[in-house]
N, C-alpha and C positions, 0 to 999 in steps of 0.2 A: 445468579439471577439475570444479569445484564445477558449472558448468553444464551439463556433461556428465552428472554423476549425478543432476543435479533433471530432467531432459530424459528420460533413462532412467529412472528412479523413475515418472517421473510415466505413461509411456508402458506402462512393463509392467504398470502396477496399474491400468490405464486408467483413469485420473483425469482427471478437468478446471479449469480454471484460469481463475481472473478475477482481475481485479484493480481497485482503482479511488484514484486518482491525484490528490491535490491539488499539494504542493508539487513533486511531481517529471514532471507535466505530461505525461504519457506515456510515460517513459523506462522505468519500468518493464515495459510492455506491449511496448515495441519490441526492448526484450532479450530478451525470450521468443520472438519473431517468427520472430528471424535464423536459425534454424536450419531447415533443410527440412524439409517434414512436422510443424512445431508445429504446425497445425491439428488434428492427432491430441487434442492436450491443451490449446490455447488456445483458450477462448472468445471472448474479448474482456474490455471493461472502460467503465470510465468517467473521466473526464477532468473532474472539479470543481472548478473554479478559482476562479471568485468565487464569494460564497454565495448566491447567487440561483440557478447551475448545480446546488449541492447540495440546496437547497431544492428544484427544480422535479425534476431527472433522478432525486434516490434518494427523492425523495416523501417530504421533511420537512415537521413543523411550523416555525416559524420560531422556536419557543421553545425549541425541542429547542437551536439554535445559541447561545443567549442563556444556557442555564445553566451550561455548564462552556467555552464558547467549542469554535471549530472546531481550535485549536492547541489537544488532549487525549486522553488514553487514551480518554475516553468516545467523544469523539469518531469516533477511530480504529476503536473496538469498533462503533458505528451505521453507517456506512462501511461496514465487514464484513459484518455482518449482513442490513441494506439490498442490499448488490450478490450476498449470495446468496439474499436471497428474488425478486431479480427476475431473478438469469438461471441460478437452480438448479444450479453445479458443485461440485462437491467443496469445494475449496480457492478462498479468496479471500484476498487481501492487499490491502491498504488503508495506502495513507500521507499523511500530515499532517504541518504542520509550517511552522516560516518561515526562509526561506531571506533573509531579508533584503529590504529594504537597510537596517531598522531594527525595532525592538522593531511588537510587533502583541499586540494582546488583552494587555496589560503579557507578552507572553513573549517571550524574549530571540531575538534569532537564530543560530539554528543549532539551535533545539528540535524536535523531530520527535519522532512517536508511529505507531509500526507494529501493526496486528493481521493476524493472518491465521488465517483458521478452518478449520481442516480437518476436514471435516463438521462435527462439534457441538463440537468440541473450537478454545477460544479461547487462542492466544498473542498477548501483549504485551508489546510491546520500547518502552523511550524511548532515544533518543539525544540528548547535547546535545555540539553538534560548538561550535568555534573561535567565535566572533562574528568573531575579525578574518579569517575564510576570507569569496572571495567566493559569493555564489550557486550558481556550476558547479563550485565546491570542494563545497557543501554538498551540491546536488543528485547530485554524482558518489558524495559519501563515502556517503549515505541510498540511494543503489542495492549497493552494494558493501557496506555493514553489512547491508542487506534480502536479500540474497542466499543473505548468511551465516548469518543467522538461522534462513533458509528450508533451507536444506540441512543446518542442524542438528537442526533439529525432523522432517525425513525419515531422517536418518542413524537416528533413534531409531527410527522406527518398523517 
């Protein structure tokens, strides 16, 4: 249902959508995919997984990573920002975060920080899931809270 209405929402208001992906490695983009005709509203996205992909693909400095770490709201928010000055859609979501298999930047696992901008307008969600969930617990629960978030912030508008 929820996907139905972000699907519709986003199609009637002709909106566009990006998105860009560290801890969740594409999953997020591939949910948007499945349905026929997301081309209408899916741009594409980016897939940052080590920090060297973030540095080179969203055209960081490498000290921008070093002051609040890549597991952070700031972080999340640069993400955002970055994948909509390079591929201009409406709406961008951006997620980060560590899904384990142990603590990273001293932040626990299951930490995760979402933005999504819609035009000028910036939300941020943290979520900190289970440490004893594994990975595809974490990464499933970070699409299904992202979802929700996202369909709340359109329900409003």
């Amino acid at each position: 249902m929820k996907k139905n209405f972000i699907i519709k929402f986003l199609k009637k208001n002709n909106l566009t959508l990006s998105v860009c992906e560290s801890i969740t490695g594409g999953t997020l983009g591939s949910f948007f995919i499945q349905k026929k005709n997301s081309s209408k509203f899916f741009y594409g996205g980016f897939i940052v997984y080590q920090n060297e992909a973030k540095i080179k693909i969203l055209d960081l400095k490498n000290n921008i990573l070093k002051k609040n770490g890549v597991i952070s709201k700031e972080f999340s928010k640069i993400m955002a920002l970055r994948t909509k000055t390079l591929l201009k859609t409406n709406i961008v979501i951006s997620l980060t975060g560590n899904a384990g298999p142990k603590c990273l930047e001293n932040k626990p696992k299951g930490l995760v920080y979402v933005a999504i901008l819609f035009n000028k307008e910036l939300y941020l969600k943290k979520f900190q899931f289970c440490s004893l969930f594994s990975r595809k617990k974490i990464i499933h629960l970070t699409i299904k809270k992202t979802i929700n978030f996202f369909y709340k912030i359109l329900k409003k508008k």
